[in-house]
C-alpha positions as CSV (number, residue, x, y, z in Angstrom):
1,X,0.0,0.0,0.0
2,X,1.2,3.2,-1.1
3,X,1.1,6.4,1.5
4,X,1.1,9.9,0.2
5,X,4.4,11.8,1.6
6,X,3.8,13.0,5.4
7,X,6.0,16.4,6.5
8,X,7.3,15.5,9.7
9,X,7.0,18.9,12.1
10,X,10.0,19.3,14.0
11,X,8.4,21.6,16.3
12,X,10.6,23.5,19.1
13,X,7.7,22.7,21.5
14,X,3.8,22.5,20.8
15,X,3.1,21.1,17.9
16,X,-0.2,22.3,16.3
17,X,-1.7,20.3,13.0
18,X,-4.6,20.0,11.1
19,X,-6.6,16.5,11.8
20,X,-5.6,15.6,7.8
21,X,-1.4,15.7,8.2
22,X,-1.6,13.0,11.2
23,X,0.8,10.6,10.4
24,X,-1.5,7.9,10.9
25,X,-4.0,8.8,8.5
26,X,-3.7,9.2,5.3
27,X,-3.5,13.0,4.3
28,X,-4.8,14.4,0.4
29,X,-2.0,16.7,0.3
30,X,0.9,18.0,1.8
31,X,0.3,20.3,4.6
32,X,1.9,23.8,4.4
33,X,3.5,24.0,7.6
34,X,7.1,23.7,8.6
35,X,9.7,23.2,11.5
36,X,10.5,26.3,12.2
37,X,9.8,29.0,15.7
38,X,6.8,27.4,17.5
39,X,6.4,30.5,19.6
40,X,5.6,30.3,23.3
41,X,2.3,32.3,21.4
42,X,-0.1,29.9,23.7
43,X,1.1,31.6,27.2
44,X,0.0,35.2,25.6
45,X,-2.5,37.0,25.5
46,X,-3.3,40.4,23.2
47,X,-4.7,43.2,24.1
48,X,-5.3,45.8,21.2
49,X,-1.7,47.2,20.5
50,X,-0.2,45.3,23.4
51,X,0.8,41.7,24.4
52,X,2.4,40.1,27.1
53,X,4.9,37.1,26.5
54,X,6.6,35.6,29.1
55,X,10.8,36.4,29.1
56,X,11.2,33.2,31.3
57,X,9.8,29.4,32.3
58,X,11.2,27.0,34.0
59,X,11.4,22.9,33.3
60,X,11.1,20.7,35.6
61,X,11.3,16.7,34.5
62,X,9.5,13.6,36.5
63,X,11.6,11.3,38.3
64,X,10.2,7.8,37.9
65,X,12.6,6.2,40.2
66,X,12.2,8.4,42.7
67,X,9.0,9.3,41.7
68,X,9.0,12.9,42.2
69,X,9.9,16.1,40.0
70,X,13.7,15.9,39.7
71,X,15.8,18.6,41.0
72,X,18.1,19.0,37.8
73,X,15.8,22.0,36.7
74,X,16.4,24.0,33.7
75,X,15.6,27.5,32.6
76,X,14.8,28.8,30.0
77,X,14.6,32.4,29.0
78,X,13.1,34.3,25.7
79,X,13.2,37.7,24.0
80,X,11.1,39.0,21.2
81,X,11.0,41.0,18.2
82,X,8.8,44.8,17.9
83,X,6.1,42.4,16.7
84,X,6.6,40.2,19.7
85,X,7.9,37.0,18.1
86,X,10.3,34.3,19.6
87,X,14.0,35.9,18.4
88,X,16.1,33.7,21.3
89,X,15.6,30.8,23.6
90,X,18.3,30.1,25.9
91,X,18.8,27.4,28.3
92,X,20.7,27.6,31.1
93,X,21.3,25.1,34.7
94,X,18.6,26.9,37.3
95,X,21.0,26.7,40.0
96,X,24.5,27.5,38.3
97,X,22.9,29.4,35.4
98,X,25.3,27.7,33.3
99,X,24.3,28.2,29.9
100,X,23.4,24.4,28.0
101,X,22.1,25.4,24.6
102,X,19.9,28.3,22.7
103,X,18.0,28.8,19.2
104,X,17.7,32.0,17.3
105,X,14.9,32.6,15.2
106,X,14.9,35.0,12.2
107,X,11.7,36.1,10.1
108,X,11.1,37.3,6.6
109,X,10.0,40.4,5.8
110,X,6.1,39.2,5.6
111,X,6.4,38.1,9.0
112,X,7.1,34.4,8.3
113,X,9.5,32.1,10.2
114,X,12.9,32.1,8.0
115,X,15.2,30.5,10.0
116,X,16.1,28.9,13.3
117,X,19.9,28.2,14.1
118,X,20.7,25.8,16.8
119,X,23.8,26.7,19.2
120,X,25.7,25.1,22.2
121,X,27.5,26.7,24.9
122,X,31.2,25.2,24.5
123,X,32.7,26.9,27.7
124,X,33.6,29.9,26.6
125,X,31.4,31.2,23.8
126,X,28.2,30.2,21.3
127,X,29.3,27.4,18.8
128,X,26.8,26.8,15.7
129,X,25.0,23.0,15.7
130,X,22.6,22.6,13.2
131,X,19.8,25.1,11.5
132,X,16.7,24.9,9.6
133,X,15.8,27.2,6.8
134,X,12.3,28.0,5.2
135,X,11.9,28.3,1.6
136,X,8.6,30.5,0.2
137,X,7.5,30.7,-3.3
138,X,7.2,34.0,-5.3
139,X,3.4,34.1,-3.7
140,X,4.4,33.7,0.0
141,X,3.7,29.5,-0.2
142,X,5.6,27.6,2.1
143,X,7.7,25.9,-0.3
144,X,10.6,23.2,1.7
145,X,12.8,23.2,4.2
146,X,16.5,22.5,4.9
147,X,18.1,20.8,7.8
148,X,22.1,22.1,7.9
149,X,24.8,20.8,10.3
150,X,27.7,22.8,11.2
151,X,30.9,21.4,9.9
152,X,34.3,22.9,9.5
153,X,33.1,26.5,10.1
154,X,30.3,25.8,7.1
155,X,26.7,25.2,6.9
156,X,26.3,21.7,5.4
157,X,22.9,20.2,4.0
158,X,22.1,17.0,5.4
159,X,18.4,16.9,4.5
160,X,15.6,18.7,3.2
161,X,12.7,18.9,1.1
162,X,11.4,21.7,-1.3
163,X,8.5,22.4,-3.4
164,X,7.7,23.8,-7.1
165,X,4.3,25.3,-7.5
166,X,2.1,25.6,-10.2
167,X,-1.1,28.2,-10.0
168,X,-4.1,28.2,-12.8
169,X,-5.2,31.5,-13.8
170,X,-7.1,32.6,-11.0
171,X,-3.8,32.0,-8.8
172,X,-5.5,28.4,-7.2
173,X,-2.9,25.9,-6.6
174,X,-2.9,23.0,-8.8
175,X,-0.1,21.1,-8.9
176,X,2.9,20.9,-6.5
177,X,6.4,18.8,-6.9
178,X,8.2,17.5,-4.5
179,X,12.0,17.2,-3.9
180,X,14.2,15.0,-1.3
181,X,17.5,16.4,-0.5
182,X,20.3,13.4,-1.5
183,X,22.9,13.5,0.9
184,X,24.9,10.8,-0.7
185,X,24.8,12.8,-3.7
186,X,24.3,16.4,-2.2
187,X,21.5,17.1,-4.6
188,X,18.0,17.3,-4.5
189,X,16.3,14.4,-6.5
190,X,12.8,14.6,-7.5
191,X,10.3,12.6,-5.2
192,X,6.7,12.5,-6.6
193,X,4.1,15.1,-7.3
194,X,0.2,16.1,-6.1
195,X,-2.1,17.5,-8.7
196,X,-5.2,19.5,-7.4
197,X,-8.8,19.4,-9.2
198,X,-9.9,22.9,-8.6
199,X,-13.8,22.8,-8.0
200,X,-16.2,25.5,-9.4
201,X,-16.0,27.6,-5.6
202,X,-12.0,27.2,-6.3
203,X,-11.9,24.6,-3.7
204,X,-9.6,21.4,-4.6
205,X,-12.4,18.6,-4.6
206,X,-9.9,15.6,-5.9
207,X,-5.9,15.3,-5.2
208,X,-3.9,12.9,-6.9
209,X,-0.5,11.9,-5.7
210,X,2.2,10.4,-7.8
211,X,5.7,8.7,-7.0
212,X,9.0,9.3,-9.4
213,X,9.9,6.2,-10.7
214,X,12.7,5.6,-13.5
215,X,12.2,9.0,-14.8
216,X,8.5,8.8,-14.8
217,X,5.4,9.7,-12.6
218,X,3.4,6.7,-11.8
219,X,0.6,6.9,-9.9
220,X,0.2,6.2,-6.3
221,X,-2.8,7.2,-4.5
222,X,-5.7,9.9,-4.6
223,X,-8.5,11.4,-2.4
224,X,-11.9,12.1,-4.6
225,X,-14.8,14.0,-2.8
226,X,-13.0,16.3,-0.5
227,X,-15.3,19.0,1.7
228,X,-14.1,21.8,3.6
229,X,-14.6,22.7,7.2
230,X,-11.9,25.7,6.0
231,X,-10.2,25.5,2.4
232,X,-8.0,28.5,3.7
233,X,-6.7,26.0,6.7
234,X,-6.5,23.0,4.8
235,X,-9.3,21.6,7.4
236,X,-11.1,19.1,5.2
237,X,-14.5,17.3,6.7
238,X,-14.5,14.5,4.4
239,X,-12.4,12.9,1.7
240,X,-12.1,9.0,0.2
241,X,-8.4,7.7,-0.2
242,X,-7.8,5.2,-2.8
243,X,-4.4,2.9,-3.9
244,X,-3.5,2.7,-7.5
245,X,-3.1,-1.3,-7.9
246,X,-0.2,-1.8,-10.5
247,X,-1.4,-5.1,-11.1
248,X,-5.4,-4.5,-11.9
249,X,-4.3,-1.0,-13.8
250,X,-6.9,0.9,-11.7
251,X,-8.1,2.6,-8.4
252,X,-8.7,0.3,-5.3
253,X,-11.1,1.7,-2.4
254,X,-9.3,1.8,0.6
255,X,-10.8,4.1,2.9
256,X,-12.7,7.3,3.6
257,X,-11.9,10.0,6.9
258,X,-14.6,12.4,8.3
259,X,-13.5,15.1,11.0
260,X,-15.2,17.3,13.3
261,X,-13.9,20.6,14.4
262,X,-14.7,22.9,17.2
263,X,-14.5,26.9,16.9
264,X,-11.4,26.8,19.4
265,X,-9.2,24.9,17.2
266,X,-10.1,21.1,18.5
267,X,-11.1,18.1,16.2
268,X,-11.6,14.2,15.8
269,X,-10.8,12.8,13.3
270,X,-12.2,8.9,12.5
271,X,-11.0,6.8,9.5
272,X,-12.8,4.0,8.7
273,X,-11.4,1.1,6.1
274,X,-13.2,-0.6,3.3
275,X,-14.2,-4.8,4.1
276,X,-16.9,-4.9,1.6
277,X,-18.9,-3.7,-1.0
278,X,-19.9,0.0,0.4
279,X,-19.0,-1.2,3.5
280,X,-17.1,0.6,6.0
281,X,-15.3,-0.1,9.4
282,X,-13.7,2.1,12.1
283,X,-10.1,1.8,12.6
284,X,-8.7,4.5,13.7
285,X,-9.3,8.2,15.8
286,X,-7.5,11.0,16.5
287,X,-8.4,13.8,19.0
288,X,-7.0,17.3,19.2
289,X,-8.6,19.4,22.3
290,X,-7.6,22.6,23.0
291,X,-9.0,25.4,25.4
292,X,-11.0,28.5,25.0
293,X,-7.8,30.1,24.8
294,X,-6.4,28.0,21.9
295,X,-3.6,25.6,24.3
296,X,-3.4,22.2,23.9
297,X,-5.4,20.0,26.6
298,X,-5.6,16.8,24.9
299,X,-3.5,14.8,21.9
300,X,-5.5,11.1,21.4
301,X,-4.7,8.1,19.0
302,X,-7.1,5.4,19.6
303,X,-7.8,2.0,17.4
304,X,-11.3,0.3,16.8
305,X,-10.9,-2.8,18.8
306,X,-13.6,-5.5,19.9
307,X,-16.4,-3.0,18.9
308,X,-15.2,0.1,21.0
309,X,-12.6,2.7,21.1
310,X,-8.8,1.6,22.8
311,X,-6.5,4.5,23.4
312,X,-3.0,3.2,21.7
313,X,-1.2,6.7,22.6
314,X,-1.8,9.8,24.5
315,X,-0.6,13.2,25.5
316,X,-2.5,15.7,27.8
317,X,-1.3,18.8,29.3
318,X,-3.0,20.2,33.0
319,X,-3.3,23.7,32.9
320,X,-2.8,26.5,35.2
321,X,-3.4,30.4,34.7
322,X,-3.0,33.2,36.6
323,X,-5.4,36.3,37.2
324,X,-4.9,38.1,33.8
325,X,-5.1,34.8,31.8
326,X,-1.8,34.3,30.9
327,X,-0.3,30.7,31.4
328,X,1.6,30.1,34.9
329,X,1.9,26.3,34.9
330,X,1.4,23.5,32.4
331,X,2.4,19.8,33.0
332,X,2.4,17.5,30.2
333,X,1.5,13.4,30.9
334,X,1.8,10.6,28.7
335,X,-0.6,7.6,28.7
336,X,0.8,4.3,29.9
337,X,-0.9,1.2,30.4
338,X,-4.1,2.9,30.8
339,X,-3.1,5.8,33.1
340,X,-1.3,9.4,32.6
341,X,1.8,9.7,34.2
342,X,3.9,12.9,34.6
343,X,6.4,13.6,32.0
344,X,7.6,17.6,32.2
345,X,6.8,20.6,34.3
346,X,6.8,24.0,32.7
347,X,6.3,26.8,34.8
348,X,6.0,30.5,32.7
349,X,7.0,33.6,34.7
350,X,8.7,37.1,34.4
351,X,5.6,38.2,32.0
352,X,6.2,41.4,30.1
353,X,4.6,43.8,28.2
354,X,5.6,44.1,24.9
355,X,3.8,47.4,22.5
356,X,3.9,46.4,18.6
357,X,5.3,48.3,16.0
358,X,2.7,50.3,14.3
359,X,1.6,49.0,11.3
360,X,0.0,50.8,8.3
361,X,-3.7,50.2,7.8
362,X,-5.0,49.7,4.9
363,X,-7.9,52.2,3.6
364,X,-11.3,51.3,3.3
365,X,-12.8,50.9,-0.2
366,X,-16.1,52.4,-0.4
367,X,-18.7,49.9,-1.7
368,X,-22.6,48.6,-2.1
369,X,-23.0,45.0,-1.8
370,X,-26.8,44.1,-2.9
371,X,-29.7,42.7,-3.1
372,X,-29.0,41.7,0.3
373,X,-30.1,39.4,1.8
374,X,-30.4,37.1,-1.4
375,X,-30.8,34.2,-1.8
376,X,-27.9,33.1,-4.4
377,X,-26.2,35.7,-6.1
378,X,-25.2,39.6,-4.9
379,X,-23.7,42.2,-6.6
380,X,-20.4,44.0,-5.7
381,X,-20.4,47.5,-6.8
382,X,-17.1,49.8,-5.6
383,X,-17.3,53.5,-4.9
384,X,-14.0,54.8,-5.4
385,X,-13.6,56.3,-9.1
386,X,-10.1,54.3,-9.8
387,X,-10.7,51.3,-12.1
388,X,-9.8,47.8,-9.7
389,X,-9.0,44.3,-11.4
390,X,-9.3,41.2,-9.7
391,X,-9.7,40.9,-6.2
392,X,-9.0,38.2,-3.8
393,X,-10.1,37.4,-0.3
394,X,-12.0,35.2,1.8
395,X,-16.2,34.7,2.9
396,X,-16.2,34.4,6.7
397,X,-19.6,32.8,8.7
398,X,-20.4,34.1,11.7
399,X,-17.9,32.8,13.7
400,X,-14.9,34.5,12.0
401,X,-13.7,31.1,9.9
402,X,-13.2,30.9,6.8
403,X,-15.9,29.2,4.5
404,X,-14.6,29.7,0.9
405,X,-11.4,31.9,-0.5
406,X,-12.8,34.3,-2.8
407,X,-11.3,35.9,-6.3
408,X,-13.9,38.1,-7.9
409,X,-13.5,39.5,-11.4
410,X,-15.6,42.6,-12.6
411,X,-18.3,42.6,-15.3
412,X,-17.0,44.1,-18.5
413,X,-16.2,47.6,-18.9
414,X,-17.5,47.8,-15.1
415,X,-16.3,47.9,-11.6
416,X,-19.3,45.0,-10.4
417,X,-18.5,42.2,-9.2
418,X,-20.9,39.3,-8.8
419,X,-20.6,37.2,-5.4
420,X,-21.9,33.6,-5.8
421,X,-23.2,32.0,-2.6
422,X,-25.0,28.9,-4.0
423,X,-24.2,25.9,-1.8
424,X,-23.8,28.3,1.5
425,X,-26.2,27.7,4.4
426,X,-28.0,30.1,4.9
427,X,-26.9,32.9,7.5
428,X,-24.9,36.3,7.8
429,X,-21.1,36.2,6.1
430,X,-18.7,38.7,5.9
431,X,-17.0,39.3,2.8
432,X,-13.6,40.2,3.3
433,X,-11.6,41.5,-0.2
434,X,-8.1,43.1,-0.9
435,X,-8.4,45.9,-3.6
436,X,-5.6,48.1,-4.9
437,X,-6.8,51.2,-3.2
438,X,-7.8,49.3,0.3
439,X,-9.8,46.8,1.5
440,X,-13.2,46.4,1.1
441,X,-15.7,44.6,4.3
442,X,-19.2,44.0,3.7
443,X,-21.8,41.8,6.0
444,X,-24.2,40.0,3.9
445,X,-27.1,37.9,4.5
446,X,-27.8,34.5,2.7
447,X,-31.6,33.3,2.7
C-alpha cells in the first residue's frame, strides 16, 4: 500500500496540526506548515496594540525512580521581536545558570519564520549545531525546508525537502512537486508530485499523488470528494483515499476519513477502512482538544478494537493560569498502560509587556453589496472612481472562519463584481476583499 508523503514537524515545543497531516491517517496533500519558531504564542495573550509574552519558564522533569519532580531544573529564558515574536531561547542550569544550549529565530519580511539556528554553549562562547531554513514561493507559499549541520566552520545540508508550484489562472494551486534532499549525492532528487482538481467555488475537490519512478510519474494514491470545514486552513470534513493497484491497472477503495472541528481549534478525526462492498469499518481516531484560549489539553490516538474505542497513545497537558489569563503552569502526561503519568513541568514567569510596531492600515474601499439578503447571487459594486482588477479574499460565517477563499473579477467595462453563494447555508457572512486602493468589508445575509 502506497502512502502519500507525510511532512514530519520538527516543532521546538507544541506542535499544532490540522486532523488531515496526522501521520496515521492518510492525508490528500501536503500540509503547508514547517519546523521552524513554535512561539511560546499559547502563554499570551493580546490586548489591542499590546501583548504580554513571558521572558522566562522554568522545566522541571518527572523522576520515575524516585517518583518525584527531579531537581536537575532547567531554565529557560526568551526575547522577542517589535512584533513580539520568539527571536532567542536560551537554556541555562537553574542553580548555576550555566548556559546548556539556545535557538535563534529569524523572520522574513512578511512576517514568516525564515530561520532557526541551533547553538551550544562550549565553555567559553556560542558554537553553531545545526539550522533549519524555510523556503517560500514568489506568492508567499511555504515551499521546503532545509536541515544544515555545522561542519568545519560551514553550513552543510544534510536533508531537506522543497517544493515547485504551479497556480491556474485565477492563482488556485494546482499542482505541486516535491524534492528529497540526497545527501549521498548532495543534490535534490525529484520525489513525486500532487495534482489539485480545482472545483467551481476554487476549492480542490480531488488530489492525486504520484511517485518518481525511472524517470516517470506513476501513480500512487488519490483522495476524490473532499469538503471543507476551512479550504484556507486545509481543514477538510471528508475525503475517500484510494491505492492505484499496478497489477489490476486501476483505483482500489481503501478508505474514507470524516472530522469534526470545534471553533477553538479542536477536532476528531475517524477513518474507517473498506471490508466490503460500500461497506465501512472504524479503525482509527485522533483527537486534538484545545482550550478556549487556543492551548493544547488533549492529543489522542485510539484504534477500533472488539467494537469500541482503545486508546494506543496519549498526551494531555494540565493547565494552570494566573489572574490576567496568561499561562503560569502546564504539566504534560503521557498515557501508559491505561493511566497518565507525569512527563515535564513547565512553569512561565517574568511576563512582560511588549507594545507592537505600528503598522499601516490599509484604507477602506467604499462599496454597495446588494440585493442583500439574497438568496444566491449579490452584486459588488465599488465607490472609489479608480478602475480595480481582480480581487481576492476570503467569505467568513459568523464565527470569523473561513468558508470559501474568494477571487472576484468585474463585469466588462465595469467595476461590479458578482458574489456567488450557491451551496452556503443560509446565514450572515462577511466578505472580506483586498483591492488596490484598500480593502473592502461587507456583511451579507444568505436566505
Amino acid at each position: 500500500m502506497h502512502s502519500p508523503r507525510l511532512l514530519s514537524l520538527l516543532t521546538l515545543g507544541l506542535s499544532l496540526m490540522a486532523a488531515a497531516a496526522q501521520a496515521q491517517i492518510p492525508s490528500p496533500w501536503h500540509k503547508a506548515a514547517h519546523s521552524l519558531a513554535r512561539l511560546p504564542e499559547l502563554a499570551a495573550r493580546r490586548t489591542q496594540a499590546t501583548v504580554l509574552r513571558p521572558a522566562a519558564l522554568t522545566r522541571y522533569r518527572w523522576d520515575e525512580l524516585l517518583n518525584t519532580w527531579s531537581t536537575d531544573v532547567r531554565s529557560r529564558a526568551f526575547t522577542y521581536d517589535a512584533q513580539a515574536r520568539l527571536t532567542s531561547e536560551t537554556v541555562t542550569d537553574s542553580a548555576t545558570t550555566t548556559p546548556y544550549s539556545r535557538i535563534l529565530h529569524t523572520f522574513t519580511a512578511q512576517g514568516q519564520p525564515l530561520e532557526d539556528i541551533d547553538q551550544d554553549w562550549n565553555g567559553t562562547a556560542w558554537a553553531n549545531s545545526a539550522r533549519v531554513l524555510a523556503l517560500y514561493d514568489a506568492r508567499g507559499r511555504y515551499a521546503g525546508e532545509e536541515l544544515q549541520e555545522w561542519n568545519n566552520n560551514a553550513w552543510t545540508p544534510v536533508a531537506g525537502t522543497r517544493e515547485t508550484h504551479t497556480y491556474n489562472a485565477a492563482g488556485q494551486l494546482t499542482e505541486t512537486v516535491y524534492e528529497d534532499f540526497d545527501a549521498n549525492q548532495n543534490s535534490y532528487r525529484r520525489a513525486g508530485r500532487e495534482t489539485y482538481t480545482v472545483g467551481p467555488n476554487g476549492e480542490w475537490t480531488d488530489a492525486l499523488g504520484e511517485d518518481w519512478t525511472n524517470g516517470a510519474y506513476v501513480k500512487s494514491y488519490r483522495t476524490r470528494n473532499i469538503t471543507w470545514y476551512s479550504f484556507a486552513e486545509l481543514k477538510p470534513s471528508f475525503y475517500d483515499y484510494q491505492d492505484w493497484n499496478d497489477a489490476s491497472g486501476s483505483w482500489i477503495n481503501d478508505s474514507r476519513t470524516t472530522t469534526v472541528y470545534q471553533s477553538n481549534g479542536s477536532f476528531i478525526s475517524t477513518r474507517q477502512v473498506l471490508t466490503g462492498p460500500n461497506v465501512y469499518a472504524n479503525v482509527q481516531r485522533k483527537t486534538e482538544t484545545y482550550d478556549n484560549f487556543g492551548t493544547p489539553l488533549l492529543s489522542q490516538d485510539e484504534r477500533w478494537q472488539g467494537g469500541q474505542w482503545v486508546v494506543e497513545d496519549a498526551s494531555r497537558h494540565l493547565l494552570s493560569y494566573n489572574a490576567d489569563n496568561t499561562l503560569r503552569r502546564d504539566v504534560q502526561q503521557n498515557y501508559d498502560n491505561g493511566t497518565y503519568t507525569n512527563t515535564v513541568r513547565d512553569v512561565y514567569g517574568s511576563y512582560q509587556s511588549i507594545v507592537l510596531a505600528t503598522r499601516t492600515v490599509a484604507a477602506t474601499v467604499p462599496a454597495q453589496l446588494y440585493p442583500n439578503p439574497t438568496t444566491a447571487t449579490a452584486w459588488l459594486e465599488l465607490g472609489s472612481a479608480r478602475t480595480q482588477g481582480p480581487l481576492s479574499g476570503q467569505l467568513l460565517n459568523a464565527l470569523g472562519q473561513t468558508v470559501r477563499p474568494l477571487r472576484l473579477t468585474p463585469a466588462a467595462s465595469t467595476q461590479r463584481y458578482a458574489l456567488d453563494l450557491t451551496g452556503l447555508a443560509p446565514g450572515a457572512y462577511t466578505v472580506r476583499l483586498h483591492a488596490d486602493t484598500g480593502s473592502v468589508v461587507q456583511r451579507i445575509v444568505k436566505e
